[in-house]
N, C-alpha and C positions, 0 to 999 in steps of 0.2 A: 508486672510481666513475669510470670511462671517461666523462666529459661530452661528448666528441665523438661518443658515439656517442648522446647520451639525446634524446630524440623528444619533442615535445611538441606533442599535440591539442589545438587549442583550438576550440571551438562559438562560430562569431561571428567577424566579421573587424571590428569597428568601431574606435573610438580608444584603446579600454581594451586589447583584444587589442594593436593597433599600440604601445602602450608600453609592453607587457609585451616581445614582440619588443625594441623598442629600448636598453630596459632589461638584458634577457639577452645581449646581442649579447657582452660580456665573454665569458662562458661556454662561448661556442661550441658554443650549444643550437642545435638543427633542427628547425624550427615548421612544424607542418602547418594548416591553419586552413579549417575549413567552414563557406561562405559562399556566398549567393544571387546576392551582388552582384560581376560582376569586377572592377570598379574602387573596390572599397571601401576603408578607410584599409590594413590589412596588406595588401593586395595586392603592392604593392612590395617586402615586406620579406620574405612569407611566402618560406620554402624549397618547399611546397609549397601551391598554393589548391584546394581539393575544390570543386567549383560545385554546389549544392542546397541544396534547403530545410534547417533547420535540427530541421523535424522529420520529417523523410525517416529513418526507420529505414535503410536500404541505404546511402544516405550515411554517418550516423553509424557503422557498421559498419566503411564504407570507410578514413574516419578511424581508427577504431581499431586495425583492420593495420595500419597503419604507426606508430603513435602505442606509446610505452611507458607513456604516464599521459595522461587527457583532466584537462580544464577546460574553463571556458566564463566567455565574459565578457559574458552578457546571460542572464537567467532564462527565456526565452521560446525555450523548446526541447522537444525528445519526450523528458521522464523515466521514461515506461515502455523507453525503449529502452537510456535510461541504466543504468535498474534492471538488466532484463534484462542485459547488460555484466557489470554490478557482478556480478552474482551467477554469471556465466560468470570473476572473475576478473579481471575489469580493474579495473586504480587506475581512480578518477576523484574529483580532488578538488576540492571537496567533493564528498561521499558524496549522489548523486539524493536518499538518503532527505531529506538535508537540504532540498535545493531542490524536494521535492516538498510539504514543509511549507511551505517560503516563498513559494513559487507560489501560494499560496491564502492571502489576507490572514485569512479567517475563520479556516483555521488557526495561521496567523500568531497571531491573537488569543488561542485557546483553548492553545498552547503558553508564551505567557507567563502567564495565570492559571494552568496545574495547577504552574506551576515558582516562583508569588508574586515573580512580576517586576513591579515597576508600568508601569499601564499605564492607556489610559482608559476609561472604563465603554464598554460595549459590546453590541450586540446585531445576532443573524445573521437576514438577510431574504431571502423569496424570491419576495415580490411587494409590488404597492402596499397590497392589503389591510394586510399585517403595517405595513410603513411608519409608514401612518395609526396603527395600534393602540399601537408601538412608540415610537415618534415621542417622545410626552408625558412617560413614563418615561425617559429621559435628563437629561432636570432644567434642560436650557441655553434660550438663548433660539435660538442656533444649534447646528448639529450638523454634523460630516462625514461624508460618502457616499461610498463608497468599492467597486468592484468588488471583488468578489472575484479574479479572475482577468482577465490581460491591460492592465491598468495598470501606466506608466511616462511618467515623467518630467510629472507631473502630469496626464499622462491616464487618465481613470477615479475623478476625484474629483473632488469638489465641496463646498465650504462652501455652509450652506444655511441661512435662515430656518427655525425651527421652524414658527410657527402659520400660514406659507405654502405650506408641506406638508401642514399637516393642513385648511386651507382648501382649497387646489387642488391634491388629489393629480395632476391628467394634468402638472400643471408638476415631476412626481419625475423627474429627469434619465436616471436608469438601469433600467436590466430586469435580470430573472434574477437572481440570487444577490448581495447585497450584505454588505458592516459597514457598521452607524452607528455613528458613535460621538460622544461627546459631546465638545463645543468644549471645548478649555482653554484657558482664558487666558495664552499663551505671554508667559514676556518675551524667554527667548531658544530659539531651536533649536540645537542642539547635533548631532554626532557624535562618535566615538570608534572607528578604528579598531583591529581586535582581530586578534592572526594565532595560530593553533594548529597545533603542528606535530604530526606524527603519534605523537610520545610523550607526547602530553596537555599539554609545555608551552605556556601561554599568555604572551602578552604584547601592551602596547596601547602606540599612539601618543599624543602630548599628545592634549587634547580641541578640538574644532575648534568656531568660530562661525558659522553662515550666515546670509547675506541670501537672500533666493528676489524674484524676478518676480512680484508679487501676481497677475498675470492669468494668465503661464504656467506658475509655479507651480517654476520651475526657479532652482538658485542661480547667483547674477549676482555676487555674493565670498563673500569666508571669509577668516578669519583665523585663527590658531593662534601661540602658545598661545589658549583662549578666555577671554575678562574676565570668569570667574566668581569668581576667591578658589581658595584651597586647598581648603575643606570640601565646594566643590560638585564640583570639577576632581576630588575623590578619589570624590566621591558618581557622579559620572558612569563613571568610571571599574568602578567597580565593580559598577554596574549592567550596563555593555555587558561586563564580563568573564562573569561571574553568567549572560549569555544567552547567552557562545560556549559557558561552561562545557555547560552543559546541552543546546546543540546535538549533543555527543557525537561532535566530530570535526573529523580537521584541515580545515586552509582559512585564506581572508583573507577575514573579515567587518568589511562599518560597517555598526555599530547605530548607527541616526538616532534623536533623543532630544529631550524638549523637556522648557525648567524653565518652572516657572509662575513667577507672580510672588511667592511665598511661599517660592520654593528647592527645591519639590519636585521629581524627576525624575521622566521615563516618557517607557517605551522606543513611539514611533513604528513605527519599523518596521527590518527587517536586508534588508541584500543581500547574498551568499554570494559576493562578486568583489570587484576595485578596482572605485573609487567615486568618484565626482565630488569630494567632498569629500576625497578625500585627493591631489588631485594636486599639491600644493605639496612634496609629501615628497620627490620627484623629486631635488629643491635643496633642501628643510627637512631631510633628515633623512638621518643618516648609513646608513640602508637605507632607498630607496623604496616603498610599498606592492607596486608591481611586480616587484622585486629578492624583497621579502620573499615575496611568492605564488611567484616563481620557484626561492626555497631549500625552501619546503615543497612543492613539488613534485619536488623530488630528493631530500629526504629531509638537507638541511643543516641546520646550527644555525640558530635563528632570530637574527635581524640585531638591532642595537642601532637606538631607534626616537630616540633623542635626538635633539632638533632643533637647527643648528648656528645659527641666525638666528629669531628673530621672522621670520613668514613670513606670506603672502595670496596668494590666488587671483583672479581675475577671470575667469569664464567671457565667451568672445570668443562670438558667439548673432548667427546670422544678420540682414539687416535687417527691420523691420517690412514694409517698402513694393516689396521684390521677391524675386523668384524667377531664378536663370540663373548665369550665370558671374560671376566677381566676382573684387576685384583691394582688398587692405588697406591702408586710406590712413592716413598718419603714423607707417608701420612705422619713419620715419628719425625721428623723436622721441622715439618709444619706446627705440629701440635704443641711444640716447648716456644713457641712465638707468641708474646701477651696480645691480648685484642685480635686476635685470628680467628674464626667460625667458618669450620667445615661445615656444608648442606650437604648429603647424597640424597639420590633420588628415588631409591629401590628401582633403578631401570635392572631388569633380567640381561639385558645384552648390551654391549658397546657397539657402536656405530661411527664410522666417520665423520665428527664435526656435530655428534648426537650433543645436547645438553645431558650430562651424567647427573650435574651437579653443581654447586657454586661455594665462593669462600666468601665471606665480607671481611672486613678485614677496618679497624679503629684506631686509632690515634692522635696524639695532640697535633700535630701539623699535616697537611697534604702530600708535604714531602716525607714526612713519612710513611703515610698511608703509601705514596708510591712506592718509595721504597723498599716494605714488606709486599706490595704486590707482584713488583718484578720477582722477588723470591721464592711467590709463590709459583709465578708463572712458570719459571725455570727450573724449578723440584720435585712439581706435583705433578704426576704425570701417571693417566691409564697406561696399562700394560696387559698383555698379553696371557690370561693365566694356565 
């Protein structure tokens, strides 16, 4: 295989695509990247930037001359055009059909009951009438709302009071097509990256822990290995392989997963790209999730996922109290910390709750990994410039 000469499309120029690029830069791959925004994080890195919507048929086309395999690193794209493509002959991995299931949580849903994945009780709505009807038969006291379509990073969902809903249906958050589904009783959330190479072999990362922002619904650390025991860390495991299996194709998925407080598992939800939750691998792991999505898209072995360190995350989340330019205070604190890895993301502007950037952060024990996390959480901090 000539790597100097391999092309690689990506749909999305945000921070996932940018460490995919950084990542490959060894290889001396040439990234083409379609994008809305010209200053978005690849911008700097891409070989080439496409300017357009993401679901611009013409666009995506554009990309694809020049491109010898697409990807995408955000789910909110045109997969009729992908299809289209696919069926003219182009790689694109993952395969639309995949991301055309995953685009649709309803789908989402009814692809893990015909394949007896666990998962939680469920039922598909398509107005308030059903709502109210449906609402009771879940069995919880609360329930989640969840769009079907165009939700991300905790937008498009909602924990909800059950008999507040069926009291004052105009207070149902959403329109149009929904899943409810029934609360569990979480003790921990969990993921498990999974990567599949185009010869059916599978393989997954340890299992990861998240903390999430109760209001914006977004993880704020992680830790990996995650403190479940061996019997849940195999059970986990095997459920997120169990849902690449059955995807029917290569790619790098995290299945997001939650145990109750009884030890059961069920599968949340999969994203068909790198994932927030696996950016520790960067430095946790002797092949990065990005390294590894970059050998399945040349068609290399898949990479060893072994972790060299107990490892944490800290997503760096814009501030609450403004919007504009911005400048990271006690980045000289941080930085005299062994095992610490600042990411920025060349975002042009800070946002409330925006991803700026992330830290991972290594260690001989978990408690330490915590321990320098809480540090970081408490020091680093955007500000105002």
């Amino acid at each position: 295989m000539n790597l100097l000469k391999k092309r690689i499309g990506v749909l999305g120029g945000g921070q996932l695509g940018r460490m995919l690029i950084e990542e490959s830069t060894r290889l001396n791959l040439h990234f083409n990247i379609l994008e809305a925004d010209a200053n978005c994080p690849c911008a700097a890195l891409a070989n080439n930037l496409i300017l357009g919507s993401l679901m611009d048929e013409e666009k995506i086309r554009e990309l694809a001359a020049i491109s010898d395999v697409l990807t995408y690193e955000i789910e909110h794209v045109n997969t009729a055009a992908l299809l289209k493509l696919e069926a003219e002959g182009k790689t694109i991995i993952p395969s639309p059909k995949i991301l055309q299931m995953i685009q649709d949580k309803g789908l989402q849903k009814e692809f893990y009951t015909k394949h007896e994945i666990p998962s939680g009780k469920f039922f598909l709505v398509n107005n308030k009438e059903e709502w109210q009807r449906l609402i009771p038969l879940l069995g919880s006291k609360k329930f989640v709302a969840k769009t079907r379509t165009g939700g991300y990073d905790g937008k498009g969902v909602a924990i909800l009071n059950t008999q507040e809903m069926i009291d004052f249906p105009e207070r149902i958050p959403f329109d149009g097509p929904c899943v409810l589904e029934e609360f569990i009783e979480c003790e921990k959330e969990l993921a498990v990256i999974v990567a599949r190479d185009s010869l059916g072999n599978i393989i997954s990362y340890p299992s990861i822990e998240m903390e999430f922002d109760p209001i914006a619904n977004l993880v704020t650390m992680l830790i990996s290995p995650a403190r479940v025991g061996s019997i849940i860390e195999e059970k986990a495991e095997e459920v997120a392989r169990k849902v690449v299996h059955h995807l029917n194709g290569p790619g790098l998925f995290a299945v997001e997963l939650f145990m109750d407080k009884a030890g059961n598992i069920f599968v949340n939800e999969v994203a068909p790209r790198p994932h927030n939750s696996g950016h520790h691998t960067i430095e946790a792991c002797y092949t990065s999730q990005y390294e590894q999505l970059a050998r399945i898209l040349l068609g290399l072995p898949l990479g060893s996922t072994e972790m060299v360190q107990a490892a944490g995350m800290v997503n760096l989340l814009g501030a609450k109290d403004f919007s504009g330019q911005y400048r990271l205070e006690n980045l000289d604190l941080i930085s005299k910390l062994q095992g610490v890895f600042v990411h920025l993301y060349a975002k042009a502007e800070s946002k409330p709750m925006r991803k700026m950037g992330h830290v991972s952060i290594l260690a001989n024990t978990l408690e330490e990994v915590i321990e320098k996390a809480n540090y970081v959480i408490k020091h680093l901090k955007f500000v105002q410039d």
